[in-house]
N, CA, C and O atoms as a CHARMM CRD file, in Angstrom:
* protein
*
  264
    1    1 UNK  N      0.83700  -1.18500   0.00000 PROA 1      0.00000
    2    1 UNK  CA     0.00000   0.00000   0.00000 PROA 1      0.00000
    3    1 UNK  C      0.88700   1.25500   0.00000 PROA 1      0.00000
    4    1 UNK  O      1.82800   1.38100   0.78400 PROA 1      0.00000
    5    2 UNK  N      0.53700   2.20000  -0.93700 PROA 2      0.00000
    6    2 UNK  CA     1.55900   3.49300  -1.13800 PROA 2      0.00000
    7    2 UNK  C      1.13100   4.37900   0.31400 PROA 2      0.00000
    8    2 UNK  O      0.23800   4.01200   1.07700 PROA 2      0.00000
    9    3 UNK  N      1.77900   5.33200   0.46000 PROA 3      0.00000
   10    3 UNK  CA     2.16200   6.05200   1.57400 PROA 3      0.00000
   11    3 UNK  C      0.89300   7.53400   0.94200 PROA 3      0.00000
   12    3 UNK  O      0.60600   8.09600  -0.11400 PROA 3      0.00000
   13    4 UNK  N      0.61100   7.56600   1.99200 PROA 4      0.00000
   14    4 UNK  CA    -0.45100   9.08900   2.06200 PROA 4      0.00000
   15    4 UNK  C      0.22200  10.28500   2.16800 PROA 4      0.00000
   16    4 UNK  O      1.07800  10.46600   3.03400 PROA 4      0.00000
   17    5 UNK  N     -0.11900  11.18400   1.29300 PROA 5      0.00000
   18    5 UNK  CA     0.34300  12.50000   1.56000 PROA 5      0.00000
   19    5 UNK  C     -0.43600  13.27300   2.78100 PROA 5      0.00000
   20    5 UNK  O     -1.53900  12.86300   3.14200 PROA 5      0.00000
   21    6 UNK  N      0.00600  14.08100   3.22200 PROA 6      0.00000
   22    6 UNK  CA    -0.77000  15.04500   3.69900 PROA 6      0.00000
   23    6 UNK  C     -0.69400  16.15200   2.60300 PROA 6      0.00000
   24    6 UNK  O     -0.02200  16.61100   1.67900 PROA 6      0.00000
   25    7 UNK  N     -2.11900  16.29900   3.51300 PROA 7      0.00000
   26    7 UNK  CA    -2.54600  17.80800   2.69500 PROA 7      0.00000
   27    7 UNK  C     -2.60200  19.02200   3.14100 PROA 7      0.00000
   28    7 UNK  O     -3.47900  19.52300   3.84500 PROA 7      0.00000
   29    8 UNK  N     -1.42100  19.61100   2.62000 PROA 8      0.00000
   30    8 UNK  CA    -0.59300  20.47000   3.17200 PROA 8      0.00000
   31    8 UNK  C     -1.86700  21.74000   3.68900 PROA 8      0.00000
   32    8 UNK  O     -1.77700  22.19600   4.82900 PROA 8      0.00000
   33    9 UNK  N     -2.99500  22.22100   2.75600 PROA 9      0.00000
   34    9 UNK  CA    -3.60700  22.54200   3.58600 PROA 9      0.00000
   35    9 UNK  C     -4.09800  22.74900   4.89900 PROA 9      0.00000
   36    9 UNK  O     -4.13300  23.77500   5.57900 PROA 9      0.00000
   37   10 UNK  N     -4.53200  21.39500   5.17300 PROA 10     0.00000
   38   10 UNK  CA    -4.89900  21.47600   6.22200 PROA 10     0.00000
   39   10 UNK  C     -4.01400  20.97200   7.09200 PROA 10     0.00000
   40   10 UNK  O     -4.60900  20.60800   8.10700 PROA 10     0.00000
   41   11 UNK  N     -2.98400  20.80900   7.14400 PROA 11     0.00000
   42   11 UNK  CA    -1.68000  20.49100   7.99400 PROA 11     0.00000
   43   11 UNK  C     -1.58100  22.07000   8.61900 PROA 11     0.00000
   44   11 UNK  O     -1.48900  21.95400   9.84100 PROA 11     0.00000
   45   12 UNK  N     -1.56900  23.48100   8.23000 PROA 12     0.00000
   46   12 UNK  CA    -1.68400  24.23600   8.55000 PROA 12     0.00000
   47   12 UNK  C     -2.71400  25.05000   9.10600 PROA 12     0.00000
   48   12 UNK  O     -2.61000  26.10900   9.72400 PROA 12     0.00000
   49   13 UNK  N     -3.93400  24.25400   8.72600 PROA 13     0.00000
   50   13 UNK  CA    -5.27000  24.86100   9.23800 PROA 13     0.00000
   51   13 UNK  C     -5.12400  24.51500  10.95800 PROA 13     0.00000
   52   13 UNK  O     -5.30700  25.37700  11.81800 PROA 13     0.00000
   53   14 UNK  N     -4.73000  22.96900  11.27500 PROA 14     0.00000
   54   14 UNK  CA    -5.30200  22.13500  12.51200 PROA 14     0.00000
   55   14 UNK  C     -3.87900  22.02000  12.90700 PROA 14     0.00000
   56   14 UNK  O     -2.89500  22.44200  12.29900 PROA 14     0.00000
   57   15 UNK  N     -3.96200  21.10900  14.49000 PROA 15     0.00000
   58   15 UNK  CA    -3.31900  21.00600  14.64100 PROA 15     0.00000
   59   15 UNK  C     -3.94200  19.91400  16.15000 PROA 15     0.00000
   60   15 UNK  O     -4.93500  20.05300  16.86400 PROA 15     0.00000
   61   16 UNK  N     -2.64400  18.68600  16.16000 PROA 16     0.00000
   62   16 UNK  CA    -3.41500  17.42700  17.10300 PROA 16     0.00000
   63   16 UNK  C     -3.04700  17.48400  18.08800 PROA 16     0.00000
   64   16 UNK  O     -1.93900  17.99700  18.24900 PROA 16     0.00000
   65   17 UNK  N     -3.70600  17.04500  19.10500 PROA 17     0.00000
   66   17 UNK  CA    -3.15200  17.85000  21.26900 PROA 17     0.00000
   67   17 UNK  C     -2.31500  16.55400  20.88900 PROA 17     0.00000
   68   17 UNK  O     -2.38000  15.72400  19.98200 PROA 17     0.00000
   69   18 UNK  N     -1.33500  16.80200  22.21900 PROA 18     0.00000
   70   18 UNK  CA    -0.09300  15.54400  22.84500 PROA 18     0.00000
   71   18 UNK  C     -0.93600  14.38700  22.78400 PROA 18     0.00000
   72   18 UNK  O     -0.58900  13.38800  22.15400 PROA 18     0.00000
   73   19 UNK  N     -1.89100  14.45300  23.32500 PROA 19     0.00000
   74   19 UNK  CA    -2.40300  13.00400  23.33700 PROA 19     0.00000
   75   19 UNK  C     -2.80600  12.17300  21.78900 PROA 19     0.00000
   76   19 UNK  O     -2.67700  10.99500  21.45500 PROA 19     0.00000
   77   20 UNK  N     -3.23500  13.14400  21.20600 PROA 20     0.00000
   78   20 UNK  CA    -3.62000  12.59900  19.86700 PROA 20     0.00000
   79   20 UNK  C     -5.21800  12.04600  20.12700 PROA 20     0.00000
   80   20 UNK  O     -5.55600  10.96400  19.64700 PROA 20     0.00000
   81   21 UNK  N     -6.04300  12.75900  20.81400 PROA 21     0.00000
   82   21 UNK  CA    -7.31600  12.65000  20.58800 PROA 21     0.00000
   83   21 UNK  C     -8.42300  13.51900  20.52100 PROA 21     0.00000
   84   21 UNK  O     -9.55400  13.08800  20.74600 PROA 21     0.00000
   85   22 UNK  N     -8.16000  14.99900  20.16300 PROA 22     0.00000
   86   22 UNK  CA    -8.50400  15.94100  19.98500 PROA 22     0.00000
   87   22 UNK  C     -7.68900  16.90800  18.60900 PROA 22     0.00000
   88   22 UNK  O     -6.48500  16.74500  18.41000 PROA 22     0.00000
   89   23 UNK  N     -8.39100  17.74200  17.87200 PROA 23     0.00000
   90   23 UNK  CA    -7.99300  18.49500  17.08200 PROA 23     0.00000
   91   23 UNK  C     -8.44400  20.41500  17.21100 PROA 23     0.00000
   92   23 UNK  O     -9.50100  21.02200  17.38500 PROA 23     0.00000
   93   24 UNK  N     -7.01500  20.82400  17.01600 PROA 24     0.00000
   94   24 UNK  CA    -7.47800  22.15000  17.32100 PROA 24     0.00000
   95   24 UNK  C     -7.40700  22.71500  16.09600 PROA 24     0.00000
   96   24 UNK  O     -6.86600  22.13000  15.15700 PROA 24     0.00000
   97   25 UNK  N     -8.02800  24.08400  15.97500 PROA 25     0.00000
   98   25 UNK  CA    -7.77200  25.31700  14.77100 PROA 25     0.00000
   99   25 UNK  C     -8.03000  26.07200  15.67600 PROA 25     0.00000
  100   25 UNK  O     -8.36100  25.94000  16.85400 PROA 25     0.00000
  101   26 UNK  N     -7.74300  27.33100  14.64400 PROA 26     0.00000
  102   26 UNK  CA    -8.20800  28.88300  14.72700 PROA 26     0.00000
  103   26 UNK  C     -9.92300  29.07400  14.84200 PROA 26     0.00000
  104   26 UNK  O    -10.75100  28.30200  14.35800 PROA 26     0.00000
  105   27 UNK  N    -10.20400  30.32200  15.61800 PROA 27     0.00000
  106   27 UNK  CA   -11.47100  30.95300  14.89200 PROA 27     0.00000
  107   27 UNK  C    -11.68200  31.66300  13.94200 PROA 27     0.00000
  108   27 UNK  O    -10.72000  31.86200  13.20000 PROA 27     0.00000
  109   28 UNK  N    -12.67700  32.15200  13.68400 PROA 28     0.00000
  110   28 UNK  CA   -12.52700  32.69100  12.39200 PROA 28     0.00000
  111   28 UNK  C    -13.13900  34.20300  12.77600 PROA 28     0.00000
  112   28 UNK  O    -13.73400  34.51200  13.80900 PROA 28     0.00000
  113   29 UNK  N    -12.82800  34.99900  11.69800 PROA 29     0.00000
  114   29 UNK  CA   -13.05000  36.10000  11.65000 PROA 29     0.00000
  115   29 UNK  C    -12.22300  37.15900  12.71000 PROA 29     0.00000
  116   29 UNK  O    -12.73700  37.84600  13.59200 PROA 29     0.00000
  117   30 UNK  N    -11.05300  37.08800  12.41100 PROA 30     0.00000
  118   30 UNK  CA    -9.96400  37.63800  12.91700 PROA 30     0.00000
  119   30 UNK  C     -8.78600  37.77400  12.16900 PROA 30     0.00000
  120   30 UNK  O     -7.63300  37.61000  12.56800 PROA 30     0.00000
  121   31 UNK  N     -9.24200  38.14300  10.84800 PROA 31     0.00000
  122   31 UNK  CA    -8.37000  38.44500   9.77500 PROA 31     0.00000
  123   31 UNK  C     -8.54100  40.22500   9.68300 PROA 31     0.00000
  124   31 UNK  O     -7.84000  41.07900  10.22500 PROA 31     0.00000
  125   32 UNK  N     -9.26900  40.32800   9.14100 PROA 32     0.00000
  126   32 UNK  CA    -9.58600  41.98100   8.95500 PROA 32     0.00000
  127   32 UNK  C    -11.04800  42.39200   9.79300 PROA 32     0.00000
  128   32 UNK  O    -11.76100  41.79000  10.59600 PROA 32     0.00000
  129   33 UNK  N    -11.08900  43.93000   9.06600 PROA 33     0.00000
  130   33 UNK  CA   -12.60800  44.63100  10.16100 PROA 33     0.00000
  131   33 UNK  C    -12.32000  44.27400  11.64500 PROA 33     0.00000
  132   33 UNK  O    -13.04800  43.46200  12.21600 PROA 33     0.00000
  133   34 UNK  N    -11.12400  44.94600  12.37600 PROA 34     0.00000
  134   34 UNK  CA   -10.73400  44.41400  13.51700 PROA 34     0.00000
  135   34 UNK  C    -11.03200  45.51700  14.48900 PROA 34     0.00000
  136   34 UNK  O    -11.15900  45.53900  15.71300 PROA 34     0.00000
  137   35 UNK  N    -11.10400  46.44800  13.52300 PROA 35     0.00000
  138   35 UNK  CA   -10.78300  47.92800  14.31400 PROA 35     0.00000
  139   35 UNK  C    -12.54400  48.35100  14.79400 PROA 35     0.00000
  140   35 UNK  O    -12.57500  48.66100  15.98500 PROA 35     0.00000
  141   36 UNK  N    -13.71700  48.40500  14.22300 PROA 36     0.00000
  142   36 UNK  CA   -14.77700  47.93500  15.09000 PROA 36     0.00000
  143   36 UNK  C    -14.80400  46.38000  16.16800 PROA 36     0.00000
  144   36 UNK  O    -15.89800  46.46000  16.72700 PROA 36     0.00000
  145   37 UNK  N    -14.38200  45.59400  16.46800 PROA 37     0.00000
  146   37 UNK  CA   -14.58300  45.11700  17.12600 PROA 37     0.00000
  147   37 UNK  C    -13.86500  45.07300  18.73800 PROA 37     0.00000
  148   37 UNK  O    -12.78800  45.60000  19.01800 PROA 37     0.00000
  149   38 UNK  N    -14.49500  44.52800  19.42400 PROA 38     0.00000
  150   38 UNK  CA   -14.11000  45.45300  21.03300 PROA 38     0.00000
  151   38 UNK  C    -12.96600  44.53100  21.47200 PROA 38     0.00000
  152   38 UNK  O    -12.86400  43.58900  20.68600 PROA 38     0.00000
  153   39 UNK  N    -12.11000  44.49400  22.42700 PROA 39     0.00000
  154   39 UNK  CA   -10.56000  43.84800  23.01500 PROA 39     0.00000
  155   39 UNK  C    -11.19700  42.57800  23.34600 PROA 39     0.00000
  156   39 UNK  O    -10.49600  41.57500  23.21700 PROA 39     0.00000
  157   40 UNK  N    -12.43700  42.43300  23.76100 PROA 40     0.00000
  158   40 UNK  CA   -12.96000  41.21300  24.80800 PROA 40     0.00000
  159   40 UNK  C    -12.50700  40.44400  23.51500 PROA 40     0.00000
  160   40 UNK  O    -11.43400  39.84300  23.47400 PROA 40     0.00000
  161   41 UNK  N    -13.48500  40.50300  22.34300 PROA 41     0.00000
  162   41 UNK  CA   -14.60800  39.72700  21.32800 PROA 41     0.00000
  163   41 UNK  C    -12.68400  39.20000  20.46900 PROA 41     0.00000
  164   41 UNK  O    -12.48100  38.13700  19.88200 PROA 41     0.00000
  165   42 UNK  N    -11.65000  40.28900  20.68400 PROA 42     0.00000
  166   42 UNK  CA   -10.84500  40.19500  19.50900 PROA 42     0.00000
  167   42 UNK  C    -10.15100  39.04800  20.72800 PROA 42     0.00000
  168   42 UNK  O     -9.95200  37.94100  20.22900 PROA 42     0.00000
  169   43 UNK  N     -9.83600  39.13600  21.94400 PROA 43     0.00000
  170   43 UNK  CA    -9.13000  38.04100  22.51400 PROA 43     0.00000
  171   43 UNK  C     -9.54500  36.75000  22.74900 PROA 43     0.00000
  172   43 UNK  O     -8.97100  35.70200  23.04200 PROA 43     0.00000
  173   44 UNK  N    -10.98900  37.17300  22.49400 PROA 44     0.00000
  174   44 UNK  CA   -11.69900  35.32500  22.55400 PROA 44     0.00000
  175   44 UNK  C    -11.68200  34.72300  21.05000 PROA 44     0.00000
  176   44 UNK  O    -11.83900  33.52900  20.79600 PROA 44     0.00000
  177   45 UNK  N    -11.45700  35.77500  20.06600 PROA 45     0.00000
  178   45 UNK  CA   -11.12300  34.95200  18.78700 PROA 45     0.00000
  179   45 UNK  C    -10.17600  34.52800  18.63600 PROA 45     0.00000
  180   45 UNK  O    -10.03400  33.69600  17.73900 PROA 45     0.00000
  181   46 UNK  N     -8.63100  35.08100  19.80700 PROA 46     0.00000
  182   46 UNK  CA    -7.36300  34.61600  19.63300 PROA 46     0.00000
  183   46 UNK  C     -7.11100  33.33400  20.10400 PROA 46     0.00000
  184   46 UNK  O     -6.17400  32.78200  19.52800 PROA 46     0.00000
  185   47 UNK  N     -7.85900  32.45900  21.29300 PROA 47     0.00000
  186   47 UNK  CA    -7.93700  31.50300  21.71200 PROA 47     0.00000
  187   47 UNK  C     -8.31100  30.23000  20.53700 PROA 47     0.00000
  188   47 UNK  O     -9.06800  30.38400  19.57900 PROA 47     0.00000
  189   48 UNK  N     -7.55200  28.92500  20.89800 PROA 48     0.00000
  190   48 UNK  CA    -7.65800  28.13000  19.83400 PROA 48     0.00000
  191   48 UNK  C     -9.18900  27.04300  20.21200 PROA 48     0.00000
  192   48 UNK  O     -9.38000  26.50400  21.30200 PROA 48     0.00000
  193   49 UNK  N     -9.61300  26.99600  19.65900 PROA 49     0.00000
  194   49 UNK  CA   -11.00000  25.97500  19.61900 PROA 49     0.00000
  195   49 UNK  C    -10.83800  24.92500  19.26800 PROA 49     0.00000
  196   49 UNK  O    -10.09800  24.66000  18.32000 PROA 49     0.00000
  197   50 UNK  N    -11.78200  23.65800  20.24400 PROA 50     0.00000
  198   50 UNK  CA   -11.50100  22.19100  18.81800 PROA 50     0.00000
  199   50 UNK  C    -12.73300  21.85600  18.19000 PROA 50     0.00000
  200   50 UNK  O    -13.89000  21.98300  18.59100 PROA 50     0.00000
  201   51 UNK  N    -12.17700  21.31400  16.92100 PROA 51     0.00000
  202   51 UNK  CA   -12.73900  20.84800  15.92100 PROA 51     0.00000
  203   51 UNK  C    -14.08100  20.25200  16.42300 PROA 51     0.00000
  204   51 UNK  O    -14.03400  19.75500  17.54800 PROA 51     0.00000
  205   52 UNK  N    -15.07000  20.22700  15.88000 PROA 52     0.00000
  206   52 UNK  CA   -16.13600  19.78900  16.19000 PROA 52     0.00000
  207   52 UNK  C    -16.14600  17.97600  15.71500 PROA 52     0.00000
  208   52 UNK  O    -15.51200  17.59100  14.73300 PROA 52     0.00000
  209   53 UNK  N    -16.84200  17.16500  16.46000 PROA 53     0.00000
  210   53 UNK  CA   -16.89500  15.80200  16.46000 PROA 53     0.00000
  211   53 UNK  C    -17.32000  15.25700  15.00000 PROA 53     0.00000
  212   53 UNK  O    -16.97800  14.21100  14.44800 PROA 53     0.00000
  213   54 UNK  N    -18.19500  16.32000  14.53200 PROA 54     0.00000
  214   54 UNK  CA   -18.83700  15.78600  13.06700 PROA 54     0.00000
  215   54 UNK  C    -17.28400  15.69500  12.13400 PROA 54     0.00000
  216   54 UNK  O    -17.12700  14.73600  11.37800 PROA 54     0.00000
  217   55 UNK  N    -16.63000  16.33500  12.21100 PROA 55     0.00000
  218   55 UNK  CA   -15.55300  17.04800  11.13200 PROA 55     0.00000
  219   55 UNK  C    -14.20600  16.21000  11.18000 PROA 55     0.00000
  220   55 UNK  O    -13.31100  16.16400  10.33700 PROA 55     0.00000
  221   56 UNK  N    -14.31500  15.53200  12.45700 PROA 56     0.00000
  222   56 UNK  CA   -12.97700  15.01200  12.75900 PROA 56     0.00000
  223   56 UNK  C    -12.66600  14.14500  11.75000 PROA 56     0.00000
  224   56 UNK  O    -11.64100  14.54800  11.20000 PROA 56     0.00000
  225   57 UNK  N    -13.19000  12.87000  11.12000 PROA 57     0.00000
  226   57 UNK  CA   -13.00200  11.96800  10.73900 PROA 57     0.00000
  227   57 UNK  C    -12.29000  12.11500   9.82200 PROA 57     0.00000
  228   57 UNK  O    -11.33800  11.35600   9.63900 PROA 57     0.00000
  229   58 UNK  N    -12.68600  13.53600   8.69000 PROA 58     0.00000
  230   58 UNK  CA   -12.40600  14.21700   7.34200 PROA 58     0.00000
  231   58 UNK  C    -11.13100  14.93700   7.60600 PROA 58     0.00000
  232   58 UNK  O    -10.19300  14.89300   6.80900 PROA 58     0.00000
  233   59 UNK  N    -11.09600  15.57500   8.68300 PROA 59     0.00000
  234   59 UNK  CA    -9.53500  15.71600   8.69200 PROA 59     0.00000
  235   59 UNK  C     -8.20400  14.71400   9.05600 PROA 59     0.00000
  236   59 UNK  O     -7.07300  14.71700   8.57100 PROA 59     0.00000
  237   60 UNK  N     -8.90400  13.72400  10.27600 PROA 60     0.00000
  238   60 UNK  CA    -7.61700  13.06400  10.22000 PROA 60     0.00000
  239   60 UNK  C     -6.92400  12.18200   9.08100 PROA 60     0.00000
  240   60 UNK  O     -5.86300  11.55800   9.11100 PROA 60     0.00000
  241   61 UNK  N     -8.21600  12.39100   7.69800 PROA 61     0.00000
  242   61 UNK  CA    -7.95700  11.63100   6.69400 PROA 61     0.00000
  243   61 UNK  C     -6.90500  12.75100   6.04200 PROA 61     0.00000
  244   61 UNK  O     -6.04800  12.27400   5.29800 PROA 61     0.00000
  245   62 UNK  N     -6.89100  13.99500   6.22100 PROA 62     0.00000
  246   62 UNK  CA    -6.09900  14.78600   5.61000 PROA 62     0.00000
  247   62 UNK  C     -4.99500  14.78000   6.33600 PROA 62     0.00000
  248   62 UNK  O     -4.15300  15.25900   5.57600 PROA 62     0.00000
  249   63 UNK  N     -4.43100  14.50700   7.43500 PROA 63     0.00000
  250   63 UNK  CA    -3.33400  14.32800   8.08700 PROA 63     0.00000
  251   63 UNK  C     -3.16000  13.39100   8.70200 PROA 63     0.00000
  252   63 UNK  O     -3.64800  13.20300   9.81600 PROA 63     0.00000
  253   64 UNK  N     -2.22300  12.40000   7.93000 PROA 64     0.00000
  254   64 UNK  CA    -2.12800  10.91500   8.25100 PROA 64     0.00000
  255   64 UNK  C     -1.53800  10.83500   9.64000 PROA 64     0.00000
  256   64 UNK  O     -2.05600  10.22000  10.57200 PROA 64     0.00000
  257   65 UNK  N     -0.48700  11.46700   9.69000 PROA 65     0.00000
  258   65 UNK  CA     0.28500  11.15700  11.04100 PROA 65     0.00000
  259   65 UNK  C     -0.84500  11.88900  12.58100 PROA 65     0.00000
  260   65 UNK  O     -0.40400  12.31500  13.64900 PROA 65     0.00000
  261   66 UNK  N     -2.24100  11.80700  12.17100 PROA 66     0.00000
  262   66 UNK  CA    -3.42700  12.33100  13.63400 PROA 66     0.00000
  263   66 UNK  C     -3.94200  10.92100  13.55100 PROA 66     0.00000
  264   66 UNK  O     -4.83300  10.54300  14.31200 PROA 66     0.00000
């Protein structure tokens, strides 16, 4: 059986805890239009979130070594 790439995409989107049973990303909407939004709203978008349970399956197929 040939060897899986990752997809470099999402190798940069996520990222897998020490344990390897959880997946984190970014939030979103903390690229631009920053300057209306208030310090609270911009530091809780800086915090990393995990992946929701539906989604997991589809990514660890994109990153073999999760």
């Amino acid at each position: 059986m040939p060897k899986v790439k990752t997809k470099k995409s999402a190798a940069k989107r996520f990222r897998i805890t020490g344990s390897g049973k959880k997946i984190l990303r970014r939030k979103a909407n903390k690229n631009h239009l920053l300057e209306h939004k208030n310090a609270k709203q911009r530091r809780r978008l800086s915090q990393l979130t995990l992946v929701d349970e539906s989604n997991e399956k589809e990514i660890r197929l994109m990153l073999p070594y999760g």
